[in-house]
N, C-alpha and C positions, 0 to 999 in steps of 0.2 A: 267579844263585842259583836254584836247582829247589825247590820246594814242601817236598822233605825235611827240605834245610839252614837253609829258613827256618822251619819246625817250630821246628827243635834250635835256632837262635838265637833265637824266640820263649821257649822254655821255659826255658831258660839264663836270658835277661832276666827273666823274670816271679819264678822261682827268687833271682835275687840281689834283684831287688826286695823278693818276700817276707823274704828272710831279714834286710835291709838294710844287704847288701854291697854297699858302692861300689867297693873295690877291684875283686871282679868286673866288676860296669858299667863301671870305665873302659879295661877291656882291650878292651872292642868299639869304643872311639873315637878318632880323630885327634888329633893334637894341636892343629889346628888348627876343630874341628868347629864349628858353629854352629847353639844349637839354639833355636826359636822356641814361644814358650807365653805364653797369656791368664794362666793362673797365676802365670807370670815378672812378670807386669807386678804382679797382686795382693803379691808375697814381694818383691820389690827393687823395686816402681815402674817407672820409664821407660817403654821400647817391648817391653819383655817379649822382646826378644834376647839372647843369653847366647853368646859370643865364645870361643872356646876354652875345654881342656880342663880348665883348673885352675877356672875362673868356673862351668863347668858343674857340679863336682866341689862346689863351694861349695854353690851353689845345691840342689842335689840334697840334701845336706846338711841344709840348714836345713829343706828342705819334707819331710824325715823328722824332725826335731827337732818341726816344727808338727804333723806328723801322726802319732802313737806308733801308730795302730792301721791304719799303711796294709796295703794287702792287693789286688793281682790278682791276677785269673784271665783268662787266654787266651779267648778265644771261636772268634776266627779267625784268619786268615793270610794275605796277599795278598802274591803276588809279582807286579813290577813289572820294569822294566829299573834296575838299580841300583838299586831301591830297595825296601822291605816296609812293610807297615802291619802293623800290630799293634792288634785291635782286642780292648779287653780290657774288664771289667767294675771297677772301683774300691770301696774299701770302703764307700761310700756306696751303692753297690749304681749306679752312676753309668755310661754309657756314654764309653769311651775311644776316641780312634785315636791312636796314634804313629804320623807319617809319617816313615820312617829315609830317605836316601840314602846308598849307600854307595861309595866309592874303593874298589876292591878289596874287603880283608875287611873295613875299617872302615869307620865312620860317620862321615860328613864333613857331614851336615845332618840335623837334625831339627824334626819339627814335632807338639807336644801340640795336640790338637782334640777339641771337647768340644760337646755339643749345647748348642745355643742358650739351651735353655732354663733351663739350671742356672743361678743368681746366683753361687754358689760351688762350683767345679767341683774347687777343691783340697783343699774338705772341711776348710779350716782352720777354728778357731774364732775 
């Protein structure tokens, strides 16, 4: 992936984020993906891992049902080998990184990482 294409998939993402299309989100993923969040563990318990596509779709789901007022913005961009960070700002005005890897064009892993310091970094109430 070159710095361009991971722009336009950054914006894409933030884009359907805001707008709170899931259907778009899950054209970027596996169906096999597995995605790793502090948050996952606050919204379903367990170990905050989320097993494929339909679990992810679920979940994504419900933490926009908790959150009516979410909202990114883009900061930065980082390309990797296989993989982007997306390092974004949250409605809480809150610091983000999604760590993606990718299969080809999809996303075959993810990881939400959030400064230490927040208690609540999913901004639910």
């Amino acid at each position: 992936m070159d710095h361009r294409s991971a722009r336009e998939f950054a914006d894409h993402w933030a884009k359907a984020w805001n707008a709170r299309d899931l259907d778009a989100l899950m054209t970027h993923l596996a169906d096999d993906v597995t995605f790793r969040s502090p948050v996952a563990v606050q919204v379903l318990g367990g170990d905050g891992v989320i097993r494929g596509k339909a679990a992810l779709r679920a979940y994504w789901a419900e933490g926009l049902r908790r959150i009516p007022d979410l909202r990114f913005e883009v900061l930065g961009v980082y390309v990797g080998l296989h993989a982007l960070v997306i390092n974004y700002r949250n409605q809480k005005g809150g610091l983000v990184n999604e760590v993606l890897v990718f299969d080809g064009p999809l996303v075959v892993e993810g990881y939400g990482t959030y400064l230490g310091d927040d208690p609540n970094p999913a901004g639910a109430r």
